[in-house]
C-alpha positions in Angstrom: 57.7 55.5 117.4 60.1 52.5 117.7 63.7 54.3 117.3 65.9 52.3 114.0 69.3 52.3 114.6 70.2 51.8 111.2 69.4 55.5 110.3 71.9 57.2 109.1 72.8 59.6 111.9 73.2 56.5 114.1 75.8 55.7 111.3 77.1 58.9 111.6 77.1 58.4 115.5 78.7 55.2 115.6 81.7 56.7 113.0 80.3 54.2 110.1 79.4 57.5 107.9 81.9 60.2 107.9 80.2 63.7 108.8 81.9 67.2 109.0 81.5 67.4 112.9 81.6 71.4 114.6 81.0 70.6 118.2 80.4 67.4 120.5 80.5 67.0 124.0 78.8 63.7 125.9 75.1 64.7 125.3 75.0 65.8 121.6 76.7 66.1 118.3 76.8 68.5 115.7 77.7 68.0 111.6 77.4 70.3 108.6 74.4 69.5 106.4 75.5 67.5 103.3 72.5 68.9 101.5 72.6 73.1 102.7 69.6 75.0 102.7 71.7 77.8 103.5 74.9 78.9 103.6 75.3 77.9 107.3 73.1 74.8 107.5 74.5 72.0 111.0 72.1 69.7 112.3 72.4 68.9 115.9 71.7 65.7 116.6 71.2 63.9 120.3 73.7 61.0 121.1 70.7 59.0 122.8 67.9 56.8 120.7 65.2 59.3 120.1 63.1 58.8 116.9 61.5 62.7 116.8 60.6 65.5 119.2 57.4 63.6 120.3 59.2 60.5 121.4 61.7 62.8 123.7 61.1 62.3 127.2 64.2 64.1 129.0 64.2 67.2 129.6 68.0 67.8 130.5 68.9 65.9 127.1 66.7 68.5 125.3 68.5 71.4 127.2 71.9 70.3 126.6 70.6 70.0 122.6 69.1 73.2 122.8 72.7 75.0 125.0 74.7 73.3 121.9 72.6 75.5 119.0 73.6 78.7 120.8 77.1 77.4 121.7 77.8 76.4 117.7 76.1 80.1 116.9 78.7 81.3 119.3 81.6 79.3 118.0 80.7 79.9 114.2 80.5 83.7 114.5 76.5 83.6 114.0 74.8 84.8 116.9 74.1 88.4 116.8 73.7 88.2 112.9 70.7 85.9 113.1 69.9 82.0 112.7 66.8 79.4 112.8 66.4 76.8 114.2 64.0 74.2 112.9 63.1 70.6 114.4 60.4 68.2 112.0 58.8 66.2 113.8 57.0 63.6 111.7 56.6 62.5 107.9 54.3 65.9 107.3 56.3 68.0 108.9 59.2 66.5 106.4 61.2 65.0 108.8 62.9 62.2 106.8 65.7 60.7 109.0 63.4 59.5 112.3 66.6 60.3 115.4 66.0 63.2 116.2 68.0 66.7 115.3 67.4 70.3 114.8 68.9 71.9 112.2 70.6 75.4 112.4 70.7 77.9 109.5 72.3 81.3 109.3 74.1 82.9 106.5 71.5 84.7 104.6 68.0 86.3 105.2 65.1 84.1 106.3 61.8 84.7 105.4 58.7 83.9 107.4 56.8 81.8 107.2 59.0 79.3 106.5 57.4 76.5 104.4 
């Protein structure tokens, strides 16, 4: 999929949208939702051009997203009480802004299966 930089977590990226930001180092970033589907809900989001999971192609980008979830569960006070952590990938999987980001929730009791 052909990556459009006009999505609105390259906005958020490039400063031009304004996002409640809880970790960032070089590789990644990491926002509060603005729409929560729990109490906890931060989306994680790569600082490279990568449309969905499919279209990811380095491995030691996906690692650093993936250190950053547990990092944030760490810094947050989340990890031994439980979180998800989900990643669309596609318009049936719901995925409705195409860069890629994983979204973290915590905060209450999850069911399974989700969705």
């Amino acid at each position: 999929m052909e990556y459009d930089d006009q999505n609105i977590f390259a906005k958020v990226l490039r400063g031009e949208i304004p996002a409640d930001v809880v970790y960032e180092n070089d590789h990644v970033m990491a926002f509060r939702d603005i729409e929560p589907q729990a109490p906890v809900h931060i989306l994680v989001i790569p600082k490279g051009p990568v449309p969905c999971l499919a279209d990811a192609r380095d491995g030691a980008a996906m690692g650093e997203l993936m250190l950053a979830v547990g990092e944030i569960a760490r810094q947050e006070g989340f990890e031994d009480d439980g979180f998800r952590v989900v990643i669309n990938n596609g318009v049936r999987a719901n995925q409705t802004v195409f860069h890629l980001h994983a979204h973290i929730l915590a905060g209450r009791d999850l069911t399974w299966p989700p969705g």
